[in-house]
C-alpha positions in Angstrom: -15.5 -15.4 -13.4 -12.7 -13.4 -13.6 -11.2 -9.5 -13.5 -8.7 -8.3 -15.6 -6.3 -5.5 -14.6 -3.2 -4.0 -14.0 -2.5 -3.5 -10.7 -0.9 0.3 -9.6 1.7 -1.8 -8.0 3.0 -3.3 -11.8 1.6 0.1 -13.6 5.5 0.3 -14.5 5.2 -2.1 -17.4 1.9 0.1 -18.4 2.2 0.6 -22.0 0.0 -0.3 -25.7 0.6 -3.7 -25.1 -0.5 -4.0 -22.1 -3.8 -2.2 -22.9 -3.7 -4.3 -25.9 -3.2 -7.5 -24.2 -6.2 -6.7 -21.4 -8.3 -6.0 -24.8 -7.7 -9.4 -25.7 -8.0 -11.0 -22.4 -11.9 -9.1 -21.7 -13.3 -10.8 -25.0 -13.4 -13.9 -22.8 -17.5 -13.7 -21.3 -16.0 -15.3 -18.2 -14.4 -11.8 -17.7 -17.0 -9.5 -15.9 -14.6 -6.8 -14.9 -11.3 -4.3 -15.7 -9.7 -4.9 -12.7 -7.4 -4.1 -9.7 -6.6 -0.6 -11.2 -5.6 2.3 -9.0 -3.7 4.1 -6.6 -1.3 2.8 -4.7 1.1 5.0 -2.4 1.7 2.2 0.3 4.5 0.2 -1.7 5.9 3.0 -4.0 7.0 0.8 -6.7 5.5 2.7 -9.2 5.8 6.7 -10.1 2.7 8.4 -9.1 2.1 9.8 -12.9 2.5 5.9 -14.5 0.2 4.7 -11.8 -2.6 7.9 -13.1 -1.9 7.0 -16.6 -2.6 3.1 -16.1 -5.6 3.9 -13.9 -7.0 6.4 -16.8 -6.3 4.0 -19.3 -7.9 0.9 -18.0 -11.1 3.0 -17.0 -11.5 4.0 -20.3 -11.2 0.3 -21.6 -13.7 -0.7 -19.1 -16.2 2.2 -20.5 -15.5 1.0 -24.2 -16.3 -2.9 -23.1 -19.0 -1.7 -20.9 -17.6 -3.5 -18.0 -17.8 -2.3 -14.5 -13.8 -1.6 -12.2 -12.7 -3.2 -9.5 -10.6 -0.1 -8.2 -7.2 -1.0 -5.7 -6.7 2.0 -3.4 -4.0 1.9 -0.5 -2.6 4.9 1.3 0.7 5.1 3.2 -0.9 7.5 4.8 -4.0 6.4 6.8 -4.4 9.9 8.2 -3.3 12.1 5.0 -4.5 9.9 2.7 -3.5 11.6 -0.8 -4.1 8.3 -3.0 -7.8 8.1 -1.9 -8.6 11.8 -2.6 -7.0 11.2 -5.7 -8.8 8.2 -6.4 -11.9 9.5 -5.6 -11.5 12.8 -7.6 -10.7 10.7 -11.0 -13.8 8.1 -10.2 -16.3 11.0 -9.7 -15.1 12.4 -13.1 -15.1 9.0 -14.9 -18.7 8.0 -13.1 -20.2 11.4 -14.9 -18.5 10.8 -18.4 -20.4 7.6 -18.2 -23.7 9.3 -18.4 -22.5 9.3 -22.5 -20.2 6.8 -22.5 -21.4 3.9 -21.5 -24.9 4.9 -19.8 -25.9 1.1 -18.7 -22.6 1.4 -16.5 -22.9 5.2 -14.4 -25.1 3.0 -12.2 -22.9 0.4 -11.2 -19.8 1.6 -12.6 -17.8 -0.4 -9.9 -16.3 -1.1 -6.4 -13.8 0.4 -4.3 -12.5 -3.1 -3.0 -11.2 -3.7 0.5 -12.1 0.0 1.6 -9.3 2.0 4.1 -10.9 5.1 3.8 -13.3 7.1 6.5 -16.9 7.9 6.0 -16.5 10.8 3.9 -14.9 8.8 1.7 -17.4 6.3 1.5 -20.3 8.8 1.3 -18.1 10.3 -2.1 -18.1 7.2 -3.7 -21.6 6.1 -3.2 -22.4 9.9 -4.9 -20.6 8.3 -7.7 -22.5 5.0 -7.6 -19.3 3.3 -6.4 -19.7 0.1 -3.9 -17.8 -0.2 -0.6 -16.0 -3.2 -0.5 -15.2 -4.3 3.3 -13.4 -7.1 4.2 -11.7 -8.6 7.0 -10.0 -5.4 8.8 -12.9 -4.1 9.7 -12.7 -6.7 12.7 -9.4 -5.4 13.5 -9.1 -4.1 16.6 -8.2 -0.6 16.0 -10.5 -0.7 13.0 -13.0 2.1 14.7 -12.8 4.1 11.1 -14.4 0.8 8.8 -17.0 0.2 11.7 -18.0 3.7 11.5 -17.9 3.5 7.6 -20.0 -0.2 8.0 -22.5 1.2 10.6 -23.6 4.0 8.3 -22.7 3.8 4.7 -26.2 3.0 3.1 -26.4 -0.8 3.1 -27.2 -1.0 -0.7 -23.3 0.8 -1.6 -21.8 -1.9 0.8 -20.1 -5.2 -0.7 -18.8 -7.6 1.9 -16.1 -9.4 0.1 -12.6 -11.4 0.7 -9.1 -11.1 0.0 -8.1 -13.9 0.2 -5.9 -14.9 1.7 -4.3 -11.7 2.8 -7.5 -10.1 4.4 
């Protein structure tokens, strides 16, 4: 099974094609997601505003196909953290638009995948029905932030996954 996406990272080719083109791809049944779309402030390859549009775009393809987002958020910033605020902020507004959108999906609308943020953060996205993905940093040795965010996060918003075969 497969996501489709444009990552934040390539959002600089964003354009009708490329919405068009993930159209196309999503008819395939094997594809069960719209996916990794976000923010990313780590790399800076992309303008912040192309990287939004991108983000919004792909969400609202994923509420027309009734698909749930795999969502790529990465800070420079570990302490500041601007991307993930941001994130968050359009999720929480997307997550409620679902409600006449695509109702079926509100519920599960998605995961944040390979989570950097701090519990706060975790607690905002679970109010918007949002998984936790955690993968291998949490074993990191300065990782105290993800145990925390592990150790208390309700068990039914956490998704232990991989990425593989950088995490």
């Amino acid at each position: 099974y497969a996501a489709v996406g444009v990552h934040p990272n390539d959002a600089a080719d964003w354009g009708p094609a490329a919405l068009d083109e993930l159209r196309r791809l999503a008819e395939d049944p094997k594809v069960v997601a719209i996916g990794e779309i976000g923010l990313d402030d780590y790399w800076q390859r992309t303008p912040r505003e192309l990287q939004e549009q991108a983000f919004r775009q792909q969400l609202d393809l994923a509420a027309e196909l009734g698909l749930p987002v795999v969502v790529h958020v990465r800070d420079a910033d570990p302490q500041n953290r601007p991307a993930m605020r941001r994130t968050l902020e359009i999720l929480a507004a997307w997550q409620q638009s679902l409600a006449v959108r695509a109702p079926h999906l509100a519920e599960r609308p998605g995961v944040l995948h390979s989570f950097s943020g701090d519990l706060e953060d975790a607690r905002r996205a679970a109010a918007a029905h949002f998984y936790v993905g955690i993968t291998g940093p949490v074993t990191f040795k300065k990782a105290d932030v993800l145990r925390q965010v592990a150790a208390n996060l309700a068990v039914d918003r956490l998704l232990i996954e991989t990425d593989a075969p950088f995490l």
